[in-house]
Backbone as JSON Lines, residues from 0, in Angstrom:
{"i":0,"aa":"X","n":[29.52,-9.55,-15.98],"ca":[28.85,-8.32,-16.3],"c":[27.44,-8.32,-15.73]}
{"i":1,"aa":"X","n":[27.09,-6.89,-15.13],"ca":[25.7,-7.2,-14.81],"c":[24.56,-6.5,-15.53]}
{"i":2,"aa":"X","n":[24.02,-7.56,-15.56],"ca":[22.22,-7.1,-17.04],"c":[21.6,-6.16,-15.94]}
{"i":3,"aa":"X","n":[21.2,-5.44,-17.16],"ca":[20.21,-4.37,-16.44],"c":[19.12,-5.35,-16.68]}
{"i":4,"aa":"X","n":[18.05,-5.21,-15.33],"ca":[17.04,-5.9,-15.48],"c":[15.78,-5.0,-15.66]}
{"i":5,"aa":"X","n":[14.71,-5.29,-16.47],"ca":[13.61,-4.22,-16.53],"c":[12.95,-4.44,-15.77]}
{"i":6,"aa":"X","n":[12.19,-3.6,-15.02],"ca":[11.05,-3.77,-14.04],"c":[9.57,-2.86,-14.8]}
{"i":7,"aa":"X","n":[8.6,-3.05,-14.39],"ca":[7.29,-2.75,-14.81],"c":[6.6,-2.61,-13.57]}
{"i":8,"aa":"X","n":[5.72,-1.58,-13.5],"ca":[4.85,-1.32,-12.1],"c":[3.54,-0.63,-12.67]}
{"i":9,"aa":"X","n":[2.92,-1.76,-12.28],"ca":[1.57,-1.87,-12.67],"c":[0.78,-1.27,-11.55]}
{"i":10,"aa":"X","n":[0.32,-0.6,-11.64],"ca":[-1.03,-0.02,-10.22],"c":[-2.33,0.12,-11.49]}
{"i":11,"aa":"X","n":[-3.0,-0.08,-10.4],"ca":[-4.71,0.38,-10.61],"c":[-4.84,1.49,-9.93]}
{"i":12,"aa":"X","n":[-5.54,2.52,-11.01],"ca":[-6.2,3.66,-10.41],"c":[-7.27,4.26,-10.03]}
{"i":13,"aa":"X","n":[-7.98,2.61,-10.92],"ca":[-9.56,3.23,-11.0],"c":[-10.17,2.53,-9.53]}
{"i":14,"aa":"X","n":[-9.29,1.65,-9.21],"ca":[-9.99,0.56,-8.1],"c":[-10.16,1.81,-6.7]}
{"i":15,"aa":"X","n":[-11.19,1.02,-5.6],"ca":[-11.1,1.86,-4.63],"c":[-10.08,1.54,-3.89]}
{"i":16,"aa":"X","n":[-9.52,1.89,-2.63],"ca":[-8.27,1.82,-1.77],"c":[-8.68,0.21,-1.32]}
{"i":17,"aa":"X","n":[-10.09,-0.11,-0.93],"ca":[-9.83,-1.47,-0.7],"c":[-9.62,-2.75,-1.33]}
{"i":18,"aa":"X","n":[-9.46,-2.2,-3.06],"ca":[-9.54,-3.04,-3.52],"c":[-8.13,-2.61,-4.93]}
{"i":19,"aa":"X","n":[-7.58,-1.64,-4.12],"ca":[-6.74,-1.49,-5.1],"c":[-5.41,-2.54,-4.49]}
{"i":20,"aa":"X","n":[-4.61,-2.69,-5.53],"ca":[-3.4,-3.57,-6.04],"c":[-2.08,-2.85,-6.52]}
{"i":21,"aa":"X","n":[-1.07,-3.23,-6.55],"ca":[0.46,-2.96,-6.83],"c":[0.97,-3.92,-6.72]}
{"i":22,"aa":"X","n":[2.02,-3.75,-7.64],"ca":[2.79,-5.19,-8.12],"c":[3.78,-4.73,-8.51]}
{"i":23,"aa":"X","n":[5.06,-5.07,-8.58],"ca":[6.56,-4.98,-9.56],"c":[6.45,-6.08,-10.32]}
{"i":24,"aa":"X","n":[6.87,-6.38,-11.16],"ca":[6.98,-7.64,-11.63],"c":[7.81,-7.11,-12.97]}
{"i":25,"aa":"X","n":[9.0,-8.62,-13.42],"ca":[9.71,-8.52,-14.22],"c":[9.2,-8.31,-15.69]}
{"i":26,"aa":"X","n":[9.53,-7.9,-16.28],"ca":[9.36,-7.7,-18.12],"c":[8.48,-8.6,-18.79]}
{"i":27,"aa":"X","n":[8.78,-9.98,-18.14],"ca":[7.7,-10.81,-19.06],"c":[6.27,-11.14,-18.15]}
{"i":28,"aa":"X","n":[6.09,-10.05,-16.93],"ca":[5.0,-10.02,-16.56],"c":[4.38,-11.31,-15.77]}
{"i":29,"aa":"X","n":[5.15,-12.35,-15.44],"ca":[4.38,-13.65,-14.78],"c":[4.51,-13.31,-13.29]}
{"i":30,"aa":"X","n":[4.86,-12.45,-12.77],"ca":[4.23,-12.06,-10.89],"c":[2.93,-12.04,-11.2]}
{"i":31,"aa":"X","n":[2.62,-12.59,-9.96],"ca":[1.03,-11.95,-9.77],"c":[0.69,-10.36,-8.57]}
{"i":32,"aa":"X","n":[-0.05,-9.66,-8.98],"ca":[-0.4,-8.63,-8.2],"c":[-0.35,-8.91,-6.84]}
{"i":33,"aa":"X","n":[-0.12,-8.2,-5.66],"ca":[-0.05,-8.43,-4.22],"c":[-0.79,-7.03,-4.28]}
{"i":34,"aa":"X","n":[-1.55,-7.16,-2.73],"ca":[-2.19,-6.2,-2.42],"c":[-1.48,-5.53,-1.6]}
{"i":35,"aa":"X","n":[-1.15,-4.4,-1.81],"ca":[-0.09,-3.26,-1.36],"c":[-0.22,-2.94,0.35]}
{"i":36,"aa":"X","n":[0.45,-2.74,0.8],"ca":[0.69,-2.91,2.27],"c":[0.47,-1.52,2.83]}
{"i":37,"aa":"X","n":[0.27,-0.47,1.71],"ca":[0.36,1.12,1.86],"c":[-1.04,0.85,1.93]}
{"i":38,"aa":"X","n":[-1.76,0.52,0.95],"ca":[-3.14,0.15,0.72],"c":[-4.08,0.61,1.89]}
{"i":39,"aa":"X","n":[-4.06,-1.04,2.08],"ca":[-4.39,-1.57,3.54],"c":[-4.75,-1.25,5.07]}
{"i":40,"aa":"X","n":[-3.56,-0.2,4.92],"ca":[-3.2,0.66,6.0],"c":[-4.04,2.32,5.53]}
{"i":41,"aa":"X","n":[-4.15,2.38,5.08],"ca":[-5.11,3.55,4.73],"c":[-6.69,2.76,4.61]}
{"i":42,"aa":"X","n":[-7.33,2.09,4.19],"ca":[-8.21,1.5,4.34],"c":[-8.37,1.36,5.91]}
{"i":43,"aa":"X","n":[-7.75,0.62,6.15],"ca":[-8.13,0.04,7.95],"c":[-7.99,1.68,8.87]}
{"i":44,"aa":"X","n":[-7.49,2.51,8.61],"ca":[-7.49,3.87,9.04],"c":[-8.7,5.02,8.49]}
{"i":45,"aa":"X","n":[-9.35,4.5,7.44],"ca":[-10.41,5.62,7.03],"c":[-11.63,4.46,7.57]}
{"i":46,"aa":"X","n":[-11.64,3.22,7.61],"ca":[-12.89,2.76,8.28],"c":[-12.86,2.84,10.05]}
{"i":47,"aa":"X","n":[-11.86,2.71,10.44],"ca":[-11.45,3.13,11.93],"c":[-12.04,4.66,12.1]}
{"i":48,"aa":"X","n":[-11.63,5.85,11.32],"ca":[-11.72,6.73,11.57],"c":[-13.37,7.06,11.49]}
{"i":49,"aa":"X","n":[-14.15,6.23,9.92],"ca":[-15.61,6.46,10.31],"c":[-16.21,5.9,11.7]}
{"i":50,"aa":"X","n":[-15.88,4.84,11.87],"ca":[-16.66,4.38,13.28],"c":[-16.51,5.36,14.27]}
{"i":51,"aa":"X","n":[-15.53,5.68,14.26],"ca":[-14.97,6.7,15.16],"c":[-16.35,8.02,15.79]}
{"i":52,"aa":"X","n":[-16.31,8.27,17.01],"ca":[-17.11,9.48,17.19],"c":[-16.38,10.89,17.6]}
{"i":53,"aa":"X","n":[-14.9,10.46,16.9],"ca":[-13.96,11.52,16.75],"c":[-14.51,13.03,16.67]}
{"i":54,"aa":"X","n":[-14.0,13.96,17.5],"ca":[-14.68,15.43,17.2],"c":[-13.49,16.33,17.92]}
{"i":55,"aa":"X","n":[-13.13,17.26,16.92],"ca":[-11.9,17.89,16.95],"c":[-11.89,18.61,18.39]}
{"i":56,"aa":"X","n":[-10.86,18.9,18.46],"ca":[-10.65,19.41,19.85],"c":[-10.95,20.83,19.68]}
{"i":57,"aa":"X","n":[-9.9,21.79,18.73],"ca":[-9.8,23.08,18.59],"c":[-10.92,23.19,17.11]}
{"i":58,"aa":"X","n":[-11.57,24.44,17.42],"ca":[-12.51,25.02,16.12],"c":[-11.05,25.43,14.98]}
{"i":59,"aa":"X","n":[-12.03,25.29,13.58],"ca":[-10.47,25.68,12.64],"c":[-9.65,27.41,12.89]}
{"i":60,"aa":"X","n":[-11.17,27.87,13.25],"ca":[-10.3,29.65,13.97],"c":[-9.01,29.74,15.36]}
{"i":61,"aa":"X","n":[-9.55,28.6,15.96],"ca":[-8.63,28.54,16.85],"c":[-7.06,28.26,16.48]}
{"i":62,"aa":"X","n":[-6.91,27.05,15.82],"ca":[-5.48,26.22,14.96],"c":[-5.0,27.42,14.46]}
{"i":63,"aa":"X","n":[-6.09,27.88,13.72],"ca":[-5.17,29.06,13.01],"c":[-4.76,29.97,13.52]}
{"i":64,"aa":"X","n":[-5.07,30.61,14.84],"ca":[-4.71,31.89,15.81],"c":[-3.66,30.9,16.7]}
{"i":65,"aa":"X","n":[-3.67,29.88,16.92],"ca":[-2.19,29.08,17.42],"c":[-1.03,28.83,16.47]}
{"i":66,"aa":"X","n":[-1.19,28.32,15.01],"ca":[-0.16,28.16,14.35],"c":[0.48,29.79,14.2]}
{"i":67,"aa":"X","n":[-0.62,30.71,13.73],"ca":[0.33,32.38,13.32],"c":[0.97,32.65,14.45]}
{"i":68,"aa":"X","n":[0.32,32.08,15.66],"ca":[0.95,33.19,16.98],"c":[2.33,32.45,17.31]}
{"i":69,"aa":"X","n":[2.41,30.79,17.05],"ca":[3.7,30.1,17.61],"c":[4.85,30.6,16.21]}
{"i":70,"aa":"X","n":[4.31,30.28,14.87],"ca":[4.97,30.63,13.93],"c":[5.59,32.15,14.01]}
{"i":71,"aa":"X","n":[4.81,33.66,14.41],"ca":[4.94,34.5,14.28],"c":[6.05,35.14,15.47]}
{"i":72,"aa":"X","n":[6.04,34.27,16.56],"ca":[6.99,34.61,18.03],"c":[7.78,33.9,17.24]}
{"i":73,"aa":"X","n":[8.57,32.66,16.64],"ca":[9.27,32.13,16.57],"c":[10.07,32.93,15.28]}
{"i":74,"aa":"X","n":[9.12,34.07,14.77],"ca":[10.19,34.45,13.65],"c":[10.68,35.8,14.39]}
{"i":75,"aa":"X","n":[9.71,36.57,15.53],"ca":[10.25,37.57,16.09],"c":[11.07,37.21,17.04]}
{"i":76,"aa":"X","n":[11.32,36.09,17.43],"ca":[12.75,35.74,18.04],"c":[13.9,35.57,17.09]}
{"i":77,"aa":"X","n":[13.76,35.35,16.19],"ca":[14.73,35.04,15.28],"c":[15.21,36.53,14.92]}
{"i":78,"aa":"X","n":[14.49,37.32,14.61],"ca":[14.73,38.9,14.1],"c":[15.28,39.46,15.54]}
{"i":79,"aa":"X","n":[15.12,39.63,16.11],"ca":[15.11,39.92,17.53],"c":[16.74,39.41,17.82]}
{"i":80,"aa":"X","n":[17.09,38.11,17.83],"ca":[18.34,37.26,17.85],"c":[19.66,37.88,17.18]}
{"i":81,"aa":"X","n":[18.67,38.09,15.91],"ca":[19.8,38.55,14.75],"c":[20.35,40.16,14.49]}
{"i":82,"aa":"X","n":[18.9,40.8,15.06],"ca":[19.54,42.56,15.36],"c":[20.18,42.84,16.3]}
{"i":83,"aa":"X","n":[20.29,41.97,17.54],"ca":[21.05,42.16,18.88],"c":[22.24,41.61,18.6]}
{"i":84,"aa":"X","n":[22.67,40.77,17.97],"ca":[24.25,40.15,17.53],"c":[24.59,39.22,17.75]}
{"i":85,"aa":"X","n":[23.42,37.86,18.16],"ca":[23.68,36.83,18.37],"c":[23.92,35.78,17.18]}
């Protein structure tokens, strides 16, 4: 027969990303915390990104007059598709 086994998942919420922790560990709690691999990877990506002299390509007016106009042809093809009888 197989035991259901309990699991427990402990996170910290108050910690910052570099110093936060996640762990599974069984019912009676003797794992020790590992530092989460999701973590890490967001850390090493928001200090990468400050060093960074990153500077957007498109102004936010622009993105937005590209997403309505690709979004907005792509639904008048669709209407367009569907009144002609395809």
């Amino acid at each position: 027969m197989n035991a259901k086994r309990r699991m427990k998942i402990d996170v910290n919420l108050d910690a910052t990303p570099s110093e936060a922790t996640s762990a599974v560990a069984s019912a009676d709690m003797t794992a020790t915390p590992i530092p989460s691999p999701a973590m890490q990877l967001q850390d090493q990506l928001e200090r990468a990104l400050a060093e960074s002299d990153f500077e957007p390509r498109w102004s936010a007016r622009r993105t937005l007059a590209f997403i309505l106009l690709t979004c907005g042809g792509f639904w008048a093809a669709l209407i367009y598709a569907i009144l002609a009888g395809f």
